[in-house]
C-alpha positions as a printed NumPy array, in Angstrom:
array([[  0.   ,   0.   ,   0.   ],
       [  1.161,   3.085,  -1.338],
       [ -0.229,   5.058,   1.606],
       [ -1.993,   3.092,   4.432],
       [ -5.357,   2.998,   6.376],
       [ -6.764,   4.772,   3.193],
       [-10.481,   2.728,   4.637],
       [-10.422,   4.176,   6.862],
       [ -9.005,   7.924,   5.961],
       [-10.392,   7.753,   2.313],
       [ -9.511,  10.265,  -0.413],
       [-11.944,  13.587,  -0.475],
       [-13.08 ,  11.859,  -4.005],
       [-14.251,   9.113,  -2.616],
       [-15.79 ,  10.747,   0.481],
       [-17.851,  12.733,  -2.227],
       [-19.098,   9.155,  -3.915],
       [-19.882,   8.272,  -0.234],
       [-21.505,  11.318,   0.956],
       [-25.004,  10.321,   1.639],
       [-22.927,   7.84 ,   3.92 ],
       [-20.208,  10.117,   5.332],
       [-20.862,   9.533,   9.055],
       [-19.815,   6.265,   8.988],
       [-16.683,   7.325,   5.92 ],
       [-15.593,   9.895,   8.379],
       [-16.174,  10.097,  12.056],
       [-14.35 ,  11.615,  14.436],
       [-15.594,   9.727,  17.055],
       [-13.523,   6.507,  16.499],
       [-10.994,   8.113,  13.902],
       [ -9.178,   9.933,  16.736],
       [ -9.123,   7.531,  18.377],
       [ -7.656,   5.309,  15.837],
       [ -4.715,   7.822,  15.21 ],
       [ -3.755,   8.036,  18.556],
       [ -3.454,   4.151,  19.132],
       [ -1.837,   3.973,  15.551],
       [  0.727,   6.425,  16.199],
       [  1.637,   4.891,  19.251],
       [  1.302,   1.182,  17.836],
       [  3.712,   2.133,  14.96 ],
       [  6.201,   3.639,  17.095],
       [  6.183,   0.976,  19.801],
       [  6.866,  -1.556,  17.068],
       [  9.559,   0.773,  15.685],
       [ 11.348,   1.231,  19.155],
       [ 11.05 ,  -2.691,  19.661],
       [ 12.529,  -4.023,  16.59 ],
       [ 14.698,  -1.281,  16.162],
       [ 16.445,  -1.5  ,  19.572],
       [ 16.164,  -5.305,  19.333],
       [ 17.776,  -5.678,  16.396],
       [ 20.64 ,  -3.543,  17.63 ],
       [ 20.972,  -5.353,  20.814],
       [ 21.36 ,  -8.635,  18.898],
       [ 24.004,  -7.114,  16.431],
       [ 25.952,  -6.168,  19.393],
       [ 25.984,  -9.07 ,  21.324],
       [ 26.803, -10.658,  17.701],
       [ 29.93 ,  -8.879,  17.692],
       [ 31.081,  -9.599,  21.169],
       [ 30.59 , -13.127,  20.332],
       [ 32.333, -13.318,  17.443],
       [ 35.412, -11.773,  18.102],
       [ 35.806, -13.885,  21.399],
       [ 36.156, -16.572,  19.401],
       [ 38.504, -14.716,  17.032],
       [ 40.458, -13.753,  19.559],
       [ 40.923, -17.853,  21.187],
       [ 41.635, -18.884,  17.256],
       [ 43.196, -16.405,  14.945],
       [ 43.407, -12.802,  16.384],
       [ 47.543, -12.61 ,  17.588],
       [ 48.605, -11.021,  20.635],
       [ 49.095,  -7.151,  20.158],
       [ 50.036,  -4.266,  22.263],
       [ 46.423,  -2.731,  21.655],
       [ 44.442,  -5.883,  22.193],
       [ 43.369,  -5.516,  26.015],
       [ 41.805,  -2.566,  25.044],
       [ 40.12 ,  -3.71 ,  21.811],
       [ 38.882,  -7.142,  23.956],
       [ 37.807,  -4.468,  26.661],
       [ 35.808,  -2.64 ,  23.93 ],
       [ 34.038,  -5.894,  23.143],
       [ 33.267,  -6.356,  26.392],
       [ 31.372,  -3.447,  26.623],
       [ 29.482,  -3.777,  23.344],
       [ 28.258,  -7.244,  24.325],
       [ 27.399,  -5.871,  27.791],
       [ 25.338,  -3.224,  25.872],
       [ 23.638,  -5.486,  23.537],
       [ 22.309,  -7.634,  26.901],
       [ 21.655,  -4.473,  28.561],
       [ 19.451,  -3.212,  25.783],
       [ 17.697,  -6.976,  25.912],
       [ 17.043,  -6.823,  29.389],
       [ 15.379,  -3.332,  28.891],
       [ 13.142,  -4.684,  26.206],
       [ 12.342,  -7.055,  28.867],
       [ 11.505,  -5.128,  31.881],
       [  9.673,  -2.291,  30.162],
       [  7.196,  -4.584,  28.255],
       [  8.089,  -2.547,  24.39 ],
       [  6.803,  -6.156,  22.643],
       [  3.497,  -5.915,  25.3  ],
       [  3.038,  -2.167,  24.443],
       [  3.418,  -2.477,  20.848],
       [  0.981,  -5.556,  20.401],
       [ -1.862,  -3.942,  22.793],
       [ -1.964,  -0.318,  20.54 ],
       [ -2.185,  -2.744,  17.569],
       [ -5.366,  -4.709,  18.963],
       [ -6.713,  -1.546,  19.838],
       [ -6.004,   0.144,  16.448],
       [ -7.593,  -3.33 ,  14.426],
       [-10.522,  -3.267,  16.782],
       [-11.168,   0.206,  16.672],
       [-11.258,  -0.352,  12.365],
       [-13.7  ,  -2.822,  13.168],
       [-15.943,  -0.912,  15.675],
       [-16.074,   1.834,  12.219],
       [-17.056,  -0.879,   9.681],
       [-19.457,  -2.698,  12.864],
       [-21.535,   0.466,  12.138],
       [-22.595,   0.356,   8.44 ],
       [-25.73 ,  -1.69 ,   9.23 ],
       [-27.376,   1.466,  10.875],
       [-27.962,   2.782,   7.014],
       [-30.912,   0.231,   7.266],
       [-33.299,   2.283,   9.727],
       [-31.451,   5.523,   8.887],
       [-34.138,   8.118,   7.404],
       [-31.383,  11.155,   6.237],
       [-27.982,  11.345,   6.227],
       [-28.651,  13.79 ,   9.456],
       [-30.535,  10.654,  11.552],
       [-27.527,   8.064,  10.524],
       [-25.384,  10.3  ,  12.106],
       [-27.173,  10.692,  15.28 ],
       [-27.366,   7.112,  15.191],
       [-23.499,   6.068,  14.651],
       [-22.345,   8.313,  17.088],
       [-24.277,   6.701,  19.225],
       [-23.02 ,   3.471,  18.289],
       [-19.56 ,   4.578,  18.173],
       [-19.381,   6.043,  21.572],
       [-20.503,   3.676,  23.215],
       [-17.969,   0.693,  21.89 ],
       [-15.638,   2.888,  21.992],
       [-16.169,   2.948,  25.829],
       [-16.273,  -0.561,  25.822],
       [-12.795,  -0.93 ,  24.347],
       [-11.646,   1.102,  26.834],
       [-12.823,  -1.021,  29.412],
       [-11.284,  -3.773,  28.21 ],
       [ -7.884,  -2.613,  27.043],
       [ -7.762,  -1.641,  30.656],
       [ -6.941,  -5.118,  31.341],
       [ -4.017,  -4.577,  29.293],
       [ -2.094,  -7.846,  28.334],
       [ -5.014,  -9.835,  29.532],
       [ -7.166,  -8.068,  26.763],
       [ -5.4  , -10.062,  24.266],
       [ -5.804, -13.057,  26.179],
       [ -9.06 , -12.804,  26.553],
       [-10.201, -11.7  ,  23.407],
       [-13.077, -13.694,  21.345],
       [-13.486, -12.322,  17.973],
       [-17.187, -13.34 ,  18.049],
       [-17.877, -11.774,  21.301],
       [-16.07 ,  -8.969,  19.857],
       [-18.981,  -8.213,  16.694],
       [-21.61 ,  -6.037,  18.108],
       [-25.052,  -5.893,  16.666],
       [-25.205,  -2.47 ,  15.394],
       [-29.46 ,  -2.977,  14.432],
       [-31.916,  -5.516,  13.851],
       [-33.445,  -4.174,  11.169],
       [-33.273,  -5.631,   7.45 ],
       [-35.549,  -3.462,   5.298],
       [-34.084,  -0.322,   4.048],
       [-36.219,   2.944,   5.456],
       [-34.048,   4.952,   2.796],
       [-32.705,   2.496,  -0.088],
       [-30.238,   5.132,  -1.794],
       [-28.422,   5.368,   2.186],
       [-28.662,   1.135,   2.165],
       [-27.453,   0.566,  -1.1  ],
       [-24.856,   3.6  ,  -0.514],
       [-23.474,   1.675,   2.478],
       [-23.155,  -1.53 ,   0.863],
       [-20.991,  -0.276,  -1.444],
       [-18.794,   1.819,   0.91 ],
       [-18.524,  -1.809,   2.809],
       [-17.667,  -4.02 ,   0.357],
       [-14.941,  -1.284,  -1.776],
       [-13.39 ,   0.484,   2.004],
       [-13.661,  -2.754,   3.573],
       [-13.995,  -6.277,   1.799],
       [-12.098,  -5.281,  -1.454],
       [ -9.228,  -2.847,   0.32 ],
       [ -8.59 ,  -5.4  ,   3.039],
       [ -8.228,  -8.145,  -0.067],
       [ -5.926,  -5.926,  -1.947],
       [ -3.835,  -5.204,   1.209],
       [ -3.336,  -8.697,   2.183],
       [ -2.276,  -9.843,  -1.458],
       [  0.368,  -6.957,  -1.456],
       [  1.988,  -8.145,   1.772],
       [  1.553, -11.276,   0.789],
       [  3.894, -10.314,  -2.485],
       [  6.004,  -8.212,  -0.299],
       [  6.751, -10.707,   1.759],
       [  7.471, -13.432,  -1.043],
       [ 10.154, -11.191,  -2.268],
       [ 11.963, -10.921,   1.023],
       [ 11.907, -14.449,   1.225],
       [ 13.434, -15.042,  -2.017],
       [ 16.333, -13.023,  -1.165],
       [ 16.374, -14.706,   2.507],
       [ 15.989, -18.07 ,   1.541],
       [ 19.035, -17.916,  -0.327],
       [ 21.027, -16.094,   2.151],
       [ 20.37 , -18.645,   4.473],
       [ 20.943, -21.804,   2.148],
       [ 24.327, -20.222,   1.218],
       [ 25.348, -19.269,   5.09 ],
       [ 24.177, -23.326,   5.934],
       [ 26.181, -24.774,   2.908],
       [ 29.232, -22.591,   3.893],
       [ 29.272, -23.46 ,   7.435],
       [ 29.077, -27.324,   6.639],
       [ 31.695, -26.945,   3.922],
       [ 34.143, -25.155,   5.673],
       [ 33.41 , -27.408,   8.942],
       [ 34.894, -31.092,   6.721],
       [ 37.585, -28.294,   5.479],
       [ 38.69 , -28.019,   8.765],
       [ 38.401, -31.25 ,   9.932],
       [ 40.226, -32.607,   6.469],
       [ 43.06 , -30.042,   7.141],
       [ 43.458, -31.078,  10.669],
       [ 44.162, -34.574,   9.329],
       [ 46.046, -33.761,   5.984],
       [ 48.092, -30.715,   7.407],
       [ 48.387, -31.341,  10.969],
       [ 51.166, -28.851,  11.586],
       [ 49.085, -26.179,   9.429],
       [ 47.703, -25.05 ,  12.58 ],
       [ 47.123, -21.236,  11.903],
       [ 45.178, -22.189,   8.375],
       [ 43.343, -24.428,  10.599],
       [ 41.917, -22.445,  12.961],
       [ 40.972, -19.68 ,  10.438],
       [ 38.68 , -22.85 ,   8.709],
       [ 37.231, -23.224,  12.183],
       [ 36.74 , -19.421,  13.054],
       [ 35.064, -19.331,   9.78 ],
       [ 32.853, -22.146,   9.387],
       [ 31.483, -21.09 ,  13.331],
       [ 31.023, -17.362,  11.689],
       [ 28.765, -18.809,   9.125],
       [ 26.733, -21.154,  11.632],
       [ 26.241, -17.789,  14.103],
       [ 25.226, -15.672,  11.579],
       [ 23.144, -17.984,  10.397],
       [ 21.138, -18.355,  13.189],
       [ 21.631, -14.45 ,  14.154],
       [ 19.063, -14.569,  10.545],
       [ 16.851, -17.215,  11.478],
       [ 16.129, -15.387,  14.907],
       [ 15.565, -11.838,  12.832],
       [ 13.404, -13.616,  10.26 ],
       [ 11.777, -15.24 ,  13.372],
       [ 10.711, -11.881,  14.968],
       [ 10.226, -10.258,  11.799],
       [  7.29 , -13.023,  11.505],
       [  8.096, -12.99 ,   7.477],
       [  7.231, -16.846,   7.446],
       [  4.24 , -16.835,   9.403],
       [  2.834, -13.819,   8.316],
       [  2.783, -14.926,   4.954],
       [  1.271, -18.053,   5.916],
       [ -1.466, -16.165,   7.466],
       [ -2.011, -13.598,   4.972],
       [ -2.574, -16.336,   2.591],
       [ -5.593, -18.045,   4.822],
       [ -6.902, -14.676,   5.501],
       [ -7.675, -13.806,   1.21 ],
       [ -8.698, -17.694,   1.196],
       [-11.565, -16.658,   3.902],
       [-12.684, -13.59 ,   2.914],
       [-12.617, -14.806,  -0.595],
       [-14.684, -17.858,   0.184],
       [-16.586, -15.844,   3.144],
       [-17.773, -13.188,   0.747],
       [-18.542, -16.293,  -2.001],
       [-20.686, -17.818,   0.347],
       [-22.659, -14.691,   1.175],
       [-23.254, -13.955,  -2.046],
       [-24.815, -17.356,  -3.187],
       [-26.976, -16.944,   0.183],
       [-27.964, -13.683,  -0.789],
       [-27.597, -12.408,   2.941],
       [-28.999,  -9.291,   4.307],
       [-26.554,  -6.147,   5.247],
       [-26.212,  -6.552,   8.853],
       [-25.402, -10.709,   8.513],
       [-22.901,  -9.425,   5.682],
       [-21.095,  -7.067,   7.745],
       [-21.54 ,  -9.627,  11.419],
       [-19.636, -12.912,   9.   ],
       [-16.771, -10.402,   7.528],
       [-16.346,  -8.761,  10.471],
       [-15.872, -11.987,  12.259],
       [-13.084, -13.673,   9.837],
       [-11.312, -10.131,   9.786],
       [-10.88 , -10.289,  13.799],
       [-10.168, -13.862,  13.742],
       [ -7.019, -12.617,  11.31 ],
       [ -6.597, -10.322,  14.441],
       [ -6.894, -13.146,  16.82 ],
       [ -4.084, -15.347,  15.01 ],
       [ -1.819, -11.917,  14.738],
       [ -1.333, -11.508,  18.088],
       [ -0.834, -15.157,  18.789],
       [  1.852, -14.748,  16.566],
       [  3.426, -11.838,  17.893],
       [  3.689, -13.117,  21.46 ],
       [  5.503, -15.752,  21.023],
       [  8.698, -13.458,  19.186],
       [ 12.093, -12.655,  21.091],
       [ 15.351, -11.145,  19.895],
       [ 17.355, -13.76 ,  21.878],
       [ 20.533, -15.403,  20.918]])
């Protein structure tokens, strides 16, 4: 997505198509209250990955130049100071680990997110109410209701913090925004089913598919990576254990081999634990069941020919089920050597 969230912050053009339906294209109510979880979901996730990442790196180093220093790395005048330096940048790297630890950054980041995704569900929970809306004036009237008082009930529950996710049932989570199924304005119904399916079935098809290439792309590139760091390691481990044999008094090109072929195992599994909390394999997984059920969701509503509200109640469900898998996902992610 070229720019995000564009359901739920649509372009004035297509507010204008929607406007007979703009209190549910546009309300304040639960758009502030999207940004404010968004902003701090997105930098949360920043800090998190960011500082883990560098924390890993460090540590990393530190590692690897201990066992440079036991294999290949000569005695120098300036190496007591250089082992010192290492010292610190490993200490630094578990420092920053422990942080991430003890202030909860994974926690933090993961909570703003389930608030941001419900919150985009509350908005799209509300596009039913077109059915007994009269004017654009009494739909209004109407969602705000609606939207005020989820949006208290969100709050309530994200007040359990962690144990909101823990909690959480995706059908519990799908309020019944009316009861009604005849239209008491049919330009406002048919309005809103088309804002649904294009802001919300269609865009949240066409953003899946694009992370789903995105994400093929990057595993291309870190497939490879990987294959080539595993084949290395091996190879250079029966070098070194075929020089040790045919050169025993090679010792020096010996332990460079060994130095060499443990590089390529560490790094190697410094990548698999980025790719790991990256969740590039999993997400792609679940990316790819979420299109399969909305596609076959939305197939089997339309052969049904189900009314508005059941519409919105069935796609609203699979979307927070996506949700529900997400943050199973995410919890289980470390940056941990």
């Amino acid at each position: 997505m070229e720019v995000h969230n564009r359901d739920l912050f649509p372009t004035q053009d297509v507010q204008t198509l929607y406007k007979s339906v703009k209190p549910l294209v546009v309300n304040p109510l639960v758009d502030d209250r999207f940004l404010e979880h968004e902003k701090a979901a997105s930098d949360a996730k920043k800090l998190y990955h960011g500082r883990g990442r560098v924390g890993m790196l460090l540590v990393l180093v530190s590692a690897l130049f201990t066992i440079a220093q036991a294999l290949v790395i000569p005695a120098f005048p300036g190496l007591q100071f250089v082992s010192t330096f290492a010292i610190v940048l490993g200490s630094i790297g578990l420092a920053i680990q422990i942080h991430l630890l003890v202030t909860k950054k994974k926690q933090l980041w993961l909570l703003h997110r389930f608030a941001a995704e419900r919150l985009r569900s509350i908005k799209f929970q509300a596009y039913p109410l077109a059915l007994p809306a009269g004017s654009t004036e009494d739909l209004k009237l109407k969602a705000d209701v609606f939207y005020s008082r989820e949006v208290a009930r969100l709050e309530m529950e994200l007040n359990a913090q962690d144990a909101a996710l823990v909690l959480f049932s995706p059908a519990n989570a799908v309020a019944q925004a009316t009861s009604e199924t005849d239209p008491a304005d049919q330009e406002i119904e048919t309005m809103a089913r088309s804002a649904y399916r294009e802001l919300r079935i269609a865009y949240q098809r066409r953003f899946a598919t694009g992370e789903i290439q995105l994400l093929q792309q990057q595993q291309r590139i870190g497939y490879t990576s990987a294959d080539v760091l595993y084949l290395l390691g091996a190879a250079l481990t029966v070098a070194a254990l075929t020089s040790k044999l045919a050169f025993p008094t090679a010792v020096t090109w010996s332990n460079w081999i060994d130095f060499l072929a443990v590089t390529a195992f560490i790094v190697g599994l410094f990548k698999t634990i980025m790719d790991n909390a990256s969740l590039a394999e999993t997400s792609k997984a679940r990316y790819e069941n979420y299109v399969r059920a909305l596609e076959e969701c939305d197939a089997e509503l339309t052969a049904e020919s189900a009314n508005f509200p059941d519409i919105v109640r069935r796609i609203e469900r699979v979307v927070l089920d996506e949700l529900s898998h997400f943050c199973q996902s995410a919890s289980q992610i470390s940056y941990r050597l």
